[in-house]
N, C-alpha and C positions, 0 to 999 in steps of 0.2 A: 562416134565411138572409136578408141583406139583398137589399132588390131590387138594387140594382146586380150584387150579386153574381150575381144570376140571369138577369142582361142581358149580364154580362160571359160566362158561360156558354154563352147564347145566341148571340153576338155571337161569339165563336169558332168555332164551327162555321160560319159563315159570311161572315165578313170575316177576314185574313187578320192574326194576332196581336191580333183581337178589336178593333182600331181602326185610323180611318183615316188616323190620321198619326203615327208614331213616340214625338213628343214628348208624346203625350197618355197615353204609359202608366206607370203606376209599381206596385209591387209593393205588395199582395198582388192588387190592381187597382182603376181608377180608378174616380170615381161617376160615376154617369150622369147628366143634367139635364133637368129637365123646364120649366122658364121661367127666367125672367128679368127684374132691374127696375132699376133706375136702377144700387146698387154691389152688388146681387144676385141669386145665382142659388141656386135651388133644385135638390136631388136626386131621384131617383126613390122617397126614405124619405123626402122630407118636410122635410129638413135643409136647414138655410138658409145659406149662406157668405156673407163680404165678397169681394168679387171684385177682387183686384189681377192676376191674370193678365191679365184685360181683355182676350181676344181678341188675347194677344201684341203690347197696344199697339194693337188699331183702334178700340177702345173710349174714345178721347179725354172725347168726352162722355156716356158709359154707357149703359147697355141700352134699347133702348125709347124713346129721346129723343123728344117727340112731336113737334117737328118733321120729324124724317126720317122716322117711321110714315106721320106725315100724308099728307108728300107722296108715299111708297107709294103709301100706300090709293087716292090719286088717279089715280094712275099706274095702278094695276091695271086701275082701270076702262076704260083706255082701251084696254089691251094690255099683251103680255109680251115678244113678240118684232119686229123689222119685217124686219129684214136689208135698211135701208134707211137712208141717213142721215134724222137726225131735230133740228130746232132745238136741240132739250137738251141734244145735245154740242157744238153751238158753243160755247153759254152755259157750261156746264161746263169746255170747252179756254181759253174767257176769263177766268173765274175763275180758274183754276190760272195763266195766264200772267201775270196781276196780281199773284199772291199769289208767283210764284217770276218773279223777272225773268231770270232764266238763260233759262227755257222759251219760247223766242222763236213754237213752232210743237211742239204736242200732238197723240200717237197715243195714244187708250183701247186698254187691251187688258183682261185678265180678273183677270191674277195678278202678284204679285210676282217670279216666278220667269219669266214669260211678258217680261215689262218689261226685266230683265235680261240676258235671252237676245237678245233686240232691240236693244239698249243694243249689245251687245258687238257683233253682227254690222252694224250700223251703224258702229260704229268703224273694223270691218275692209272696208267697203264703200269708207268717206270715204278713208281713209288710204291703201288698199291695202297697210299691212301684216298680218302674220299673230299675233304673239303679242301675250296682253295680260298684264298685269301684276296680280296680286289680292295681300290681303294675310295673311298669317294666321291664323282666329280667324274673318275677317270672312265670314258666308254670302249668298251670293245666289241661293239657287234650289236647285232641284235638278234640275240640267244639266248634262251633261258638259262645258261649258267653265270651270262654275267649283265642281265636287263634287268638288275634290281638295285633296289635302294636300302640303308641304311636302316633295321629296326632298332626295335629296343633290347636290352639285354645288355648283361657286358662283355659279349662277343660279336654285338651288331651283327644278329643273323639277317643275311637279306632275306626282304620281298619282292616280290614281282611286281614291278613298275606297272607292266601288261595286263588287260584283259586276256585271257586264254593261256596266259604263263604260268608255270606249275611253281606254287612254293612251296612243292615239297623237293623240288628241284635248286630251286632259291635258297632255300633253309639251307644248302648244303653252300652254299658262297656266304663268308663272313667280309663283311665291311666294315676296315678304319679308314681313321681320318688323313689325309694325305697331309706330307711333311710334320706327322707325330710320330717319330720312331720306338718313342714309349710304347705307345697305345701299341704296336704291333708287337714287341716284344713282348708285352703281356699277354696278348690274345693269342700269340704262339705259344707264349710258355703254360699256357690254362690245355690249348687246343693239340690233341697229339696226335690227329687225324689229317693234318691240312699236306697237300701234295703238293702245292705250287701257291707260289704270290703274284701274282700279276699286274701289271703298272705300266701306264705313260709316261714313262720319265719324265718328258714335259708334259702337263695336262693343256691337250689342245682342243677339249669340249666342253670348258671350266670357262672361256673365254681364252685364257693365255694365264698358267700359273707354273710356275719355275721352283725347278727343287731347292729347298733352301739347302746351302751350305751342309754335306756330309750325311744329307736324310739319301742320295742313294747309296752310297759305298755302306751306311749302317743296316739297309734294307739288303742287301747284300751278303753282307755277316751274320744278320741274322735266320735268314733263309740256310744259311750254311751251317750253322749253328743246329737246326733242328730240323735236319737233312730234310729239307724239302726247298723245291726249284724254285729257281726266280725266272718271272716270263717280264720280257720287255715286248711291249705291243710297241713299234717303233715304225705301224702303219701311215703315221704322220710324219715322223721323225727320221724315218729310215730312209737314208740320200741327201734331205733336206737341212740337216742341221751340220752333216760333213759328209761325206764317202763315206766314212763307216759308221752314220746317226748316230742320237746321243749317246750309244755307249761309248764312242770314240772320243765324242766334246765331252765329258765325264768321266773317261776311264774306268770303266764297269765292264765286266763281261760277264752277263746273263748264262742263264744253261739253254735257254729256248729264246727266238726271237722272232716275231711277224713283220713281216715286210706288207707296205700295197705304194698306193699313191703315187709318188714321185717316181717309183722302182720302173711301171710305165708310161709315164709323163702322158696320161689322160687315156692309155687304154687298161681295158681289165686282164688285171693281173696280180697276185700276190704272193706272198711264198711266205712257210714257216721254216726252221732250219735250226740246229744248235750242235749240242755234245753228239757225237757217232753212237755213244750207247745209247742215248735216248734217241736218236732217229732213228734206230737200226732196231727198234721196237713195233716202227711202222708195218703194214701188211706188204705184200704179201709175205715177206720173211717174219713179220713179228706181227706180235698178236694184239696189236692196236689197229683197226679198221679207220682207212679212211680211202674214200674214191672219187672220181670224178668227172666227166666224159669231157670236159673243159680245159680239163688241168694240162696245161703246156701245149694250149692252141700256139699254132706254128705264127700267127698271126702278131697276136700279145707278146708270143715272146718276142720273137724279129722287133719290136718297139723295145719293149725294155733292154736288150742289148744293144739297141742303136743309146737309148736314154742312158745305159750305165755308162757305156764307152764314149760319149759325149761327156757325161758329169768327169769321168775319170780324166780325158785330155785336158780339161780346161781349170781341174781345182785348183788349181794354186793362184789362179783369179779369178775363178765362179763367187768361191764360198766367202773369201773377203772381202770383194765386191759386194754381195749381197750385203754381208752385216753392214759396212760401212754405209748403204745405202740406207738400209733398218734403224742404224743408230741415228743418221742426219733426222730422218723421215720422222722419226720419235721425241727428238728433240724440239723441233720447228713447232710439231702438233703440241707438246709437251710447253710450251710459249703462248702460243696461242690461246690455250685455256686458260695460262696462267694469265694472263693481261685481261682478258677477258672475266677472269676470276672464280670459275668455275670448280668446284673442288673436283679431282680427277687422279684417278693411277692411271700411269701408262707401265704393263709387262712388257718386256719383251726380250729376244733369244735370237742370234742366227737370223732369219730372215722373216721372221715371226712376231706380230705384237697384238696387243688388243687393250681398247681404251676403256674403261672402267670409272663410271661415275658415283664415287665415293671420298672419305677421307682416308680409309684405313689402307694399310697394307692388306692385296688381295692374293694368300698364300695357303685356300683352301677351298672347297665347295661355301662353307660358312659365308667366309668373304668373299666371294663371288656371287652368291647369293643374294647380300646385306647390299649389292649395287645399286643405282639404282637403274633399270629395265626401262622405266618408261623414256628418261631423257635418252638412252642409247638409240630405243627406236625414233627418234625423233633425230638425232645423229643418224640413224642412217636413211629414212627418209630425205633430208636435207641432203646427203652426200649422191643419194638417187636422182635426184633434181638438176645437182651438179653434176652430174656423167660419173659418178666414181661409183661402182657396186663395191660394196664391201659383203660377208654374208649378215645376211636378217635378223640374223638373233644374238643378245649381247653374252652368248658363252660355246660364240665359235671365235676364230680365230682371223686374222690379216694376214696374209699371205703377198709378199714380195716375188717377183719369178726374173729370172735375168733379163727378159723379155721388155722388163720399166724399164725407160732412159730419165735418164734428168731432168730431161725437160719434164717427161709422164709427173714425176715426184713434185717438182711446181707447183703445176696443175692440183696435185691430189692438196698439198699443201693449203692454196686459194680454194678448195672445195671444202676442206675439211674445217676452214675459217670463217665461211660462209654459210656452213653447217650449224657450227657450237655458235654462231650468233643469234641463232634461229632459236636453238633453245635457251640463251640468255634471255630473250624477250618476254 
């Protein structure tokens, strides 16, 4: 019996479904890890992978980066906690406000899902209305304002995906369909309640789906149009797609924006931030509550400063480096299926892509959906077998980190050939 399997054994009997986050499970059960190094992680048998899950994306510049260890190790010495302000979040809320010119004025908080739960009730502070608008596919947390799916109606009031989630809390998030600019302009122009629209520019829990052409500059206009906010969750996106994430690779400037993931390259940490009047609505000065005893541990931050100030010395060959790696690495895969004959999308962005077993264009929940699921998991079993993790399920995302070399890309190439043969058979 492998050790994983004897942790996975372990591990149920005492955590509930044997792990701590949903997405980390897949059948007959997942390995366990025991380190990590630049685009590798090791098992608890020994067994080595290329690591494109990346930390769902926070792993921009890979495991172990010694700059952000370094300035750890330093940090430790001094302390873990203060529940005090401390210089390093200034320096940290300056950095991101350089790097994102939207972010006029930054709150740290801890989590992705913490950032966007803030995000939204700042909106409904500023505005004083009550509904906001999400869109299909796109995730941001998991909170009852925005863990719901798409009903019926012609303002697709959400429901609550959850057991224990209130829709009557739900009822209050309306869901369109992502890249229909229509559909939104309608359900604003019906709806004269809604505070905020909130969106992953890129959807990076759809699998990998890409704004088409002018769906966000019109998401945009029309947030503006019928004074209510536009919230970019760029929890994913934010560092990863440029120094100042997708709003920057699209020229968009949001009123509110969530940062996490790559901001510190695999510690916890995230931050909301936007226009001064709407941050300057927060507590203790303004009358939107939010707290935290976590918020700008001296720890997390000392990493995301080391992580911003590494992304910032090295972009003008980080970021094109990656795509061009993304683009090779897409194409070669993008061959392979096609000789092999397999019908297949390949999306992909920045350092970002995800393979899609279908004919169609996939440019929404629908088609992403309409994939097909079963040959993915069977693509990533096969790329399992081959040392390459990719994540388990076919509507997360491929994540590049500067940490691949050339050779790793090869490698992934012959795995990922050796994979989709598996499911020709």
């Amino acid at each position: 019996m492998s050790n994983s399997k004897k942790l996975f054994s372990r591990s149920k009997k005492v955590i509930p479904s044997g792990i701590n986050s949903p997405v980390r499970y897949y059948a007959p059960y997942p390995f366990f890890v025991t380190k990590a190094q630049g685009s590798l992680l090791w098992d608890a048998d020994g067994k080595r992978y290329l690591d494109f899950c990346n930390g769902y994306g926070a792993l921009l510049l890979g495991h172990r980066r010694k700059e952000i260890i370094s300035s750890v190790l330093s940090q430790l010495k001094k302390g873990t906690l203060y529940c005090a302000p401390t210089e390093l979040e200034v320096e940290l809320s300056e950095l991101i406000s350089r790097n994102f010119h939207s972010m006029n004025k930054v709150r740290l908080v801890n989590t992705g899902s913490e950032a966007t739960m803030t995000a939204i009730r700042l909106a409904r502070g500023f505005t004083k209305k009550k509904k906001i608008i999400k869109f299909e596919g796109c995730y941001h947390g998991a909170h009852d304002y925005v863990l719901v799916k798409a009903g019926s109606g012609a303002a697709h009031n959400g429901i609550s995906v959850s057991d224990g989630g209130l829709d009557e809390v739900s009822r209050n998030t309306l869901v369109v369909q992502y890249n229909n600019s229509e559909e939104l302009a309608s359900v604003m122009e019906k709806e004269k309640d809604v505070a905020a629209v909130i969106i992953e520019p890129v959807l990076a829990n759809m699998g990998l789906v890409l704004p088409e052409k002018n769906f966000l500059h019109n998401t945009r206009k029309i947030t503006s149009e019928h004074d209510s906010l536009l919230i970019f969750d760029e929890v994913v996106t934010g560092f990863r797609m440029s120094p100042g994430g997708a709003q920057q690779y699209y020229s968009i400037k949001p009123d509110i924006t969530t940062l996490g993931k790559a901001l510190g390259n695999g510690f916890v940490i995230a931050a909301v931030g936007g226009k001064r009047d709407v941050m300057d609505m927060l507590s203790p000065e303004g009358k939107v509550y939010q707290a935290s005893t976590y918020a700008g541990n001296p720890v997390s931050v000392s990493a995301a400063i080391a992580s911003v100030k590494t992304m910032n010395k090295s972009k003008n060959v980080l970021y094109p480096r990656l795509e061009k790696a993304c683009k090779a690495l897409v194409s070669a895969l993008g061959d392979v299926a096609s000789d092999l004959g397999i019908p297949h999308q390949i999306n992909s962005v920045s350092s970002m892509f995800q393979m899609f077993f279908t004919n169609r264009a996939v440019t929404n929940y629908d088609t992403a959906k309409a994939a097909d699921a079963v040959k993915f998991k069977k693509l990533f079993q096969g790329l399992l077998k081959n040392n390459v993790f990719v994540a388990p399920s076919q509507f997360e995302t491929v994540f590049l980190s500067a940490a691949h070399t050339n050779e790793d890309l090869k490698k992934t190439v012959t795995a990922y050939e050796k994979a989709l043969k598996m499911i020709k058979r």
